[in-house]
C-alpha positions as CSV (number, residue, x, y, z in Angstrom):
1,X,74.5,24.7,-44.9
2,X,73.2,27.6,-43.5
3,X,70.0,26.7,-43.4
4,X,70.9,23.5,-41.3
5,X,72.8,25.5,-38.9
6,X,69.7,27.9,-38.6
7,X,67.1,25.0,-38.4
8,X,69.3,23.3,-35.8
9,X,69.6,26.3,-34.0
10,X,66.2,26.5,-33.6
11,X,65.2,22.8,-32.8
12,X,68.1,23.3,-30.0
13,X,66.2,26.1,-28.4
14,X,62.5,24.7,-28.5
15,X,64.1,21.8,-26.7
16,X,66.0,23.8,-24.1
17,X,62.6,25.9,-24.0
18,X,60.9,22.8,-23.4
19,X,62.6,21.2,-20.7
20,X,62.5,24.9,-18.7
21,X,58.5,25.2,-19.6
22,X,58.2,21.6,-18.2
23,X,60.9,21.7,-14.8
24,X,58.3,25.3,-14.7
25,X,55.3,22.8,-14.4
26,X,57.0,20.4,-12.5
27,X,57.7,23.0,-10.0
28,X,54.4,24.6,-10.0
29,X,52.6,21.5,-9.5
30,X,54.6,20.5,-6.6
31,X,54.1,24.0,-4.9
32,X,50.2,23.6,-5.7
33,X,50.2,19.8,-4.1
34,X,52.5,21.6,-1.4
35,X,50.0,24.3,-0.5
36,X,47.5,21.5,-0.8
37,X,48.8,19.3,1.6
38,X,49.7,22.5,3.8
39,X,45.7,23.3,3.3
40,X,44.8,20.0,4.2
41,X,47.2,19.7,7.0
42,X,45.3,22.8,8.6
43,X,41.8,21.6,7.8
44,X,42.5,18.5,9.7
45,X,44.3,20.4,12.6
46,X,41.4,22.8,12.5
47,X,38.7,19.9,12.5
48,X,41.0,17.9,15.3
49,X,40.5,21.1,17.2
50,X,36.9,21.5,16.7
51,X,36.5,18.0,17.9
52,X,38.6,18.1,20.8
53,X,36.3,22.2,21.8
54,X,33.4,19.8,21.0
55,X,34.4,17.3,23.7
56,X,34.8,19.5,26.6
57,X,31.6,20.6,28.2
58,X,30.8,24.2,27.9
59,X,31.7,25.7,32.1
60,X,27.7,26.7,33.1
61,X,27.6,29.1,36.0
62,X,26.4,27.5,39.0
63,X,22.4,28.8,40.1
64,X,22.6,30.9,42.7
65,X,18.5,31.6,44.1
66,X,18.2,35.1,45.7
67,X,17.6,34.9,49.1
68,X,14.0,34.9,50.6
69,X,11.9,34.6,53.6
70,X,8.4,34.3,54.5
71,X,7.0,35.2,58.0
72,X,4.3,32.2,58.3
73,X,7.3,29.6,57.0
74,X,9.9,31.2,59.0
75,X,8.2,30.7,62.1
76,X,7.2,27.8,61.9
77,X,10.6,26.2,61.2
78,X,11.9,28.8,63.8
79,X,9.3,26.9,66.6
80,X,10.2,23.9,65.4
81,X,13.8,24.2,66.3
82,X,14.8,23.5,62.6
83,X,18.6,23.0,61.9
84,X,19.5,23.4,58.0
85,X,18.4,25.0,54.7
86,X,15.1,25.7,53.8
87,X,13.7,25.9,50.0
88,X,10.4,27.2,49.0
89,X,9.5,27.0,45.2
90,X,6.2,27.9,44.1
91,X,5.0,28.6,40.6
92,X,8.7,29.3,39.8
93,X,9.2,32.1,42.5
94,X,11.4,32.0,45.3
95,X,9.0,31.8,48.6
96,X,11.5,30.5,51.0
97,X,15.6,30.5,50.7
98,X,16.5,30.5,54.3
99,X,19.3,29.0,56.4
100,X,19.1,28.3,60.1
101,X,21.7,27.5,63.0
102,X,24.6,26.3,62.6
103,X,26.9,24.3,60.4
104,X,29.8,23.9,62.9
105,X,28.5,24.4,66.3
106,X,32.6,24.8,67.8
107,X,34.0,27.1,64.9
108,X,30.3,29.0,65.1
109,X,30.4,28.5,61.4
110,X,26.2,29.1,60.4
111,X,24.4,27.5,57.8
112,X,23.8,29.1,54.7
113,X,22.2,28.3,51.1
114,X,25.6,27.4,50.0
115,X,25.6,24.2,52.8
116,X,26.3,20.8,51.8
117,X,24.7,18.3,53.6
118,X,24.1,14.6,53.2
119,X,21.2,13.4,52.1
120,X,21.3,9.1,53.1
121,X,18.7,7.5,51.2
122,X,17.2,10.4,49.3
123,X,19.9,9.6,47.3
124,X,18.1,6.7,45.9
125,X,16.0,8.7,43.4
126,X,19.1,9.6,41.7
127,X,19.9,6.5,41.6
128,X,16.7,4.8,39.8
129,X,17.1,7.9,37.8
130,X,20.3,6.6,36.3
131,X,18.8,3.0,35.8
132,X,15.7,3.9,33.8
133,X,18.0,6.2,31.7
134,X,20.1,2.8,31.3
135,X,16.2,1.6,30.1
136,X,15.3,4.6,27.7
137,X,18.9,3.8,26.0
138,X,18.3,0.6,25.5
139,X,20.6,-1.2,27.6
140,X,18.4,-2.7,29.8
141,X,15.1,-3.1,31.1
142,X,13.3,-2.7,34.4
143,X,12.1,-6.4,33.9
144,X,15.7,-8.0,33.1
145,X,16.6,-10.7,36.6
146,X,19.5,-10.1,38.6
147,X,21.1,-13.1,37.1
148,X,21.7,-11.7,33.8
149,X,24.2,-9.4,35.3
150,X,25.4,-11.2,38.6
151,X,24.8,-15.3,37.8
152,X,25.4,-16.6,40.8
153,X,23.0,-13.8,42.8
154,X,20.7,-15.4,45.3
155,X,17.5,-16.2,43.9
156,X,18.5,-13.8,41.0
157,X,16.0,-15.6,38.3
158,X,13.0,-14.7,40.6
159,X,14.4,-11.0,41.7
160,X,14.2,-8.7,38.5
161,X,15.1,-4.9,38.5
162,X,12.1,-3.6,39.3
163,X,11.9,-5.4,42.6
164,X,14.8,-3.8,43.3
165,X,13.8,-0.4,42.3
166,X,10.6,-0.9,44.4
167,X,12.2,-2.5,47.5
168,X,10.3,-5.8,46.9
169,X,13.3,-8.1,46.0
170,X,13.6,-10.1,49.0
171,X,16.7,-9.8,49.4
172,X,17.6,-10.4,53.8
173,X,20.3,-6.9,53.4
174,X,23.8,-6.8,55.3
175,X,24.3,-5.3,58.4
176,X,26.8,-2.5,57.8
177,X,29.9,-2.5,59.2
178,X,32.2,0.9,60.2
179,X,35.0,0.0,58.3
180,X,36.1,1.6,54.8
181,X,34.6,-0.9,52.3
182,X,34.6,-1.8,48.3
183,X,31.6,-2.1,46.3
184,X,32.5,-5.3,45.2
185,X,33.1,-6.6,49.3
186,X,29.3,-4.7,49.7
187,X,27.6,-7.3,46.9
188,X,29.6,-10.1,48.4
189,X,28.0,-9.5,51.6
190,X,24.8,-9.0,50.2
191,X,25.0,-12.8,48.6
192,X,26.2,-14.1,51.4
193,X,23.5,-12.9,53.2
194,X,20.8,-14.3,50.8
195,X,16.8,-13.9,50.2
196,X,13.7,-15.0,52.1
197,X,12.5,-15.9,48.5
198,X,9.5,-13.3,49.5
199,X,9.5,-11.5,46.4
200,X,7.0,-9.0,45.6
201,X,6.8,-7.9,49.5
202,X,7.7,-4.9,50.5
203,X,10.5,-4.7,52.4
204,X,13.1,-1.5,52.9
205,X,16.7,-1.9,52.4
206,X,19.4,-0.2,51.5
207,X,21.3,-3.4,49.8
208,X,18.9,-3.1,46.6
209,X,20.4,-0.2,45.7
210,X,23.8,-1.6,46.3
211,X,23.0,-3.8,44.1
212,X,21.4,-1.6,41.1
213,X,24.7,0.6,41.7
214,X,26.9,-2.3,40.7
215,X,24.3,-3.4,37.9
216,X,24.8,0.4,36.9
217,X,28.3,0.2,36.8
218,X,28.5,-3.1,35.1
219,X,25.7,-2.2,32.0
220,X,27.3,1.6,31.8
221,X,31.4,0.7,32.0
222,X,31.8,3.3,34.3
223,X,31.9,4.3,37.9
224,X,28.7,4.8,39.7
225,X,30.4,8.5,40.6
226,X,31.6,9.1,36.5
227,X,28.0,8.3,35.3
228,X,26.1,10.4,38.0
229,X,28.4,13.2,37.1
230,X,28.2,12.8,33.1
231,X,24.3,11.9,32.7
232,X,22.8,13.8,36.2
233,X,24.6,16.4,37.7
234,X,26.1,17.5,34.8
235,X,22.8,18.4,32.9
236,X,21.0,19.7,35.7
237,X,23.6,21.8,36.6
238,X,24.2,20.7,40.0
239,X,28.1,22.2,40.9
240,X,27.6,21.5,44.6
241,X,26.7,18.0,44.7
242,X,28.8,15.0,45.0
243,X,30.2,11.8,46.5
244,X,31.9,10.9,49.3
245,X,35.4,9.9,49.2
246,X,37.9,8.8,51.5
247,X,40.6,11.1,53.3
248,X,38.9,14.8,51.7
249,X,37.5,17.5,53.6
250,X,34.6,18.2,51.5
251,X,34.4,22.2,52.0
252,X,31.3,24.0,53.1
253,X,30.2,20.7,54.6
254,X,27.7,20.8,57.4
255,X,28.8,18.7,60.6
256,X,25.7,16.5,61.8
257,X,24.1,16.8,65.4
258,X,21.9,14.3,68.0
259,X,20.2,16.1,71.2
260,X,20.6,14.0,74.1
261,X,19.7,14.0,77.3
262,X,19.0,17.7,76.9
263,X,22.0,18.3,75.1
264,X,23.4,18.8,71.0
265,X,26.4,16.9,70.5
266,X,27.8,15.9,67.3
267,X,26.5,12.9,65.4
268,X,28.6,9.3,65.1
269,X,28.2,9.1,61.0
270,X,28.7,5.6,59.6
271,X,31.6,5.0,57.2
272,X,29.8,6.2,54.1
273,X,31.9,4.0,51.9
274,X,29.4,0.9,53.6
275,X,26.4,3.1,51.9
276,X,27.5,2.4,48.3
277,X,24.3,3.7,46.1
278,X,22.4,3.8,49.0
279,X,23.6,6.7,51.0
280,X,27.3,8.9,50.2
281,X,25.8,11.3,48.0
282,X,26.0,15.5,49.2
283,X,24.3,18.2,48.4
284,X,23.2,21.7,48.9
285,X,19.2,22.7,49.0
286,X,19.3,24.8,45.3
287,X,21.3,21.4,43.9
288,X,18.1,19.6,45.1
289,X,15.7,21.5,43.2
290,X,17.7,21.8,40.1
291,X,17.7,17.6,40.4
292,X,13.9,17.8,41.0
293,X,13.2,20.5,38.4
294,X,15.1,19.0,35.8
295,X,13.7,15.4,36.5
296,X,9.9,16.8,36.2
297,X,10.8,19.0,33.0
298,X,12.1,15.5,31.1
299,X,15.7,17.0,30.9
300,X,16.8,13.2,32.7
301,X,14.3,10.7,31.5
302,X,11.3,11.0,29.4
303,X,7.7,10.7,30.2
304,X,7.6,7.2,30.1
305,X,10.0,6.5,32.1
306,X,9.1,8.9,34.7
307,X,5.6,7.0,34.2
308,X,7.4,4.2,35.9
309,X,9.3,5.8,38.6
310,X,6.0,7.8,40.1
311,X,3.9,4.5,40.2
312,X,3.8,2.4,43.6
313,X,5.1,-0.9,43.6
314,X,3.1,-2.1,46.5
315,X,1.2,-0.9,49.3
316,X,4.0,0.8,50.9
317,X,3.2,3.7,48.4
318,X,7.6,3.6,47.1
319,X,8.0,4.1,43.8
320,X,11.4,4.1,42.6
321,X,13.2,6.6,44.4
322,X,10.2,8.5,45.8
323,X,7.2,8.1,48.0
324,X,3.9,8.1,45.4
325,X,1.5,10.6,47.7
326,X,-2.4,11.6,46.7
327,X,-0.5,14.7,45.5
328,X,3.0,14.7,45.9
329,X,5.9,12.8,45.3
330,X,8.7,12.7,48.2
331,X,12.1,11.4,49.4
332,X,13.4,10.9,52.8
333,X,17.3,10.8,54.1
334,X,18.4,10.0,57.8
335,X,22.1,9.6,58.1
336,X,23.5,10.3,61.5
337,X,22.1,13.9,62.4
338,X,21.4,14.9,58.6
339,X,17.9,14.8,58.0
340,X,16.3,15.2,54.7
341,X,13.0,16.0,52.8
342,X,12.7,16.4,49.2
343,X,9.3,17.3,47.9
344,X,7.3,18.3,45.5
345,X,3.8,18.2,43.8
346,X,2.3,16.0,41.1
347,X,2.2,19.5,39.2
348,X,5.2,20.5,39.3
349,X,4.0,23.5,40.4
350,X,5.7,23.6,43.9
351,X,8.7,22.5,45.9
352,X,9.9,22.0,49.3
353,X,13.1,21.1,50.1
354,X,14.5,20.7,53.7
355,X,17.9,20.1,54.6
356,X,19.0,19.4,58.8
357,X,22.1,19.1,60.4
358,X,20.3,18.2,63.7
359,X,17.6,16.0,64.9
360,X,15.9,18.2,67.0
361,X,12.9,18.1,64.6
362,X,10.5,15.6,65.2
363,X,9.8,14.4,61.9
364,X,10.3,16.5,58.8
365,X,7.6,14.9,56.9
366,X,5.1,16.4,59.2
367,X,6.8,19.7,59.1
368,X,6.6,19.6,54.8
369,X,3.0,18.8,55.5
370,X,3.0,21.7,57.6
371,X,4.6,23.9,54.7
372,X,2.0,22.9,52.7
373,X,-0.4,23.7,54.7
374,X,0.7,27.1,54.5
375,X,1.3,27.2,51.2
376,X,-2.6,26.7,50.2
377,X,-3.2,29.3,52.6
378,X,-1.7,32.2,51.0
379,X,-3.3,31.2,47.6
């Protein structure tokens, strides 16, 4: 009897030691899937994290280029009467960083190299610059007609991309008005207005790069402005250039000037909403080169494209954005009393930028020539 008492004794405690080995387990294992999940939660907050740092742009410092003058270049803008911000690159060094007059004659507020000016239809480079990065992503080509993005567009099976680009679409153009506009009233007008069915002749007009800015809009599912910003300014560092917008003092803007009769009064400026792609784009002179620079060094678009922006697409000598010279490439801006040249050689090699508030210069173009000029001499 003993014996059964003893052996049940026994069986009685492996079982109770049992059940506390396996409620042990039980609890261990939930701890371990516990930590797991607490492990895993982490991880995944830590990865959401990452993501999220990933997202957000690193802040770049914006370029500031030392100041510089040159005797033979200041003078010459000096006799000239030149209004603005001048900027000389050459072989990567600083020849010219100069501001003249002033950027608010009645406050007596000078110009400076931190000036914003706009640029009217120099703008257009960094608009064809947009499109044939649309074409190096694949999402459309330089050869696609109007009509596969706006079907009903006058004569848009004849009038491909390209003619836009190279100002030989055709297209009659609206007159712009000097009320505040939408794109989508702009390309309306532009419709209504028609084509001469004259494709492949050159003529100037700022309603084909309406139109590529609402093609640009349409292919990219984003705002002209949001794309510019994302895909241009962005990667070329340019943290003093933007768009115009409606009812906001842009600050450290130039105000424009006409000489009449003898005398500088301030400039009538157009409601830059009508100039939709074509013309309500600012900018300071180092922005300019950091567009130019980055453009030439394939930072925007590759070779190939850049093949296709720097050929002529008629005898005018326009490219896409830029004047194809025997050894440079250029863009020109008139809006109001801003006046703009933004040049630079085949090379690379050198860069001229010229921003005006005024037009008391008789034509820029002649005045980069000029810069040039002295350029070669001091070689």
């Amino acid at each position: 009897m003993k014996k059964i008492i003893i052996g049940g004794s026994l069986l009685l405690l492996l079982v109770v030691g049992g059940l506390m080995a396996w409620r042990g387990h039980a609890s261990n294992s939930q701890t371990a899937k516990t930590q797991k999940s607490t492990v895993e939660s982490t991880s995944t907050s830590k990865s959401s994290t990452t993501k999220e740092t990933e997202r957000t742009p690193e802040k770049k410092e914006a370029v500031v280029l030392p100041e510089a003058t040159n005797q033979k270049l200041n003078q010459l803008l000096v006799d000239q009467r030149f209004s603005g911000t001048a900027l000389v690159v050459r072989k990567g060094q600083v020849v010219l960083n100069h501001s003249y007059g002033m950027a608010d004659q009645e406050k007596q507020r000078k110009n400076t190299p931190t000036t914003r000016y706009y640029i009217g239809s120099a703008q257009k480079a960094i608009i064809a610059t947009a499109i044939l990065q649309l074409e190096q992503a694949g999402k459309l080509t330089i050869d696609d007609p109007v009509a596969k993005y706006m079907k009903d567009f006058p004569n848009g099976q004849q009038i491909t991309l390209k003619n836009l680009l190279n100002h030989t679409s055709g297209l009659t153009g609206r007159t712009e008005g000097s009320k505040e506009i939408l794109p989508q009233q702009i390309l309306q007008e532009i419709e209504a207005a028609g084509s001469d069915s004259s494709v492949g002749t050159w003529h100037y007009s700022d309603s084909n790069y309406a139109v590529l800015a609402y093609i640009l809009q349409q292919v990219s599912k984003q705002k002209v402005q949001e794309y510019i910003q994302e895909h241009i300014f962005d990667p070329a560092n340019m943290q003093n250039t933007g768009f115009y917008q409606s009812n906001t003092a842009t600050p450290n803007m130039a105000e424009s000037y006409k000489e009449k009769n003898g005398r500088v009064e301030k400039a009538q400026l157009p409601n830059l909403s009508q100039l939709f792609g074509a013309g309500d784009i600012y900018t300071t002179a180092t922005d300019f080169y950091l567009f130019d620079q980055a453009l030439m060094q394939g930072k925007l678009i590759n070779e190939n494209e850049k093949s296709k922006m720097m050929t002529s697409g008629s005898a005018s000598t326009y490219g896409m954005g830029f004047y194809v010279n025997p050894g440079s490439y250029s863009s020109h801006g008139v809006l109001g009393g801003f006046n703009t040249i933004n040049t630079f050689t085949h090379t690379g090699l050198t860069y001229i930028i010229l921003l005006a508030n005024t037009n008391q210069v008789q034509s820029l173009g002649q005045t980069a020539d000029a810069v040039y000029g002295v350029l070669n001499q001091m070689e």
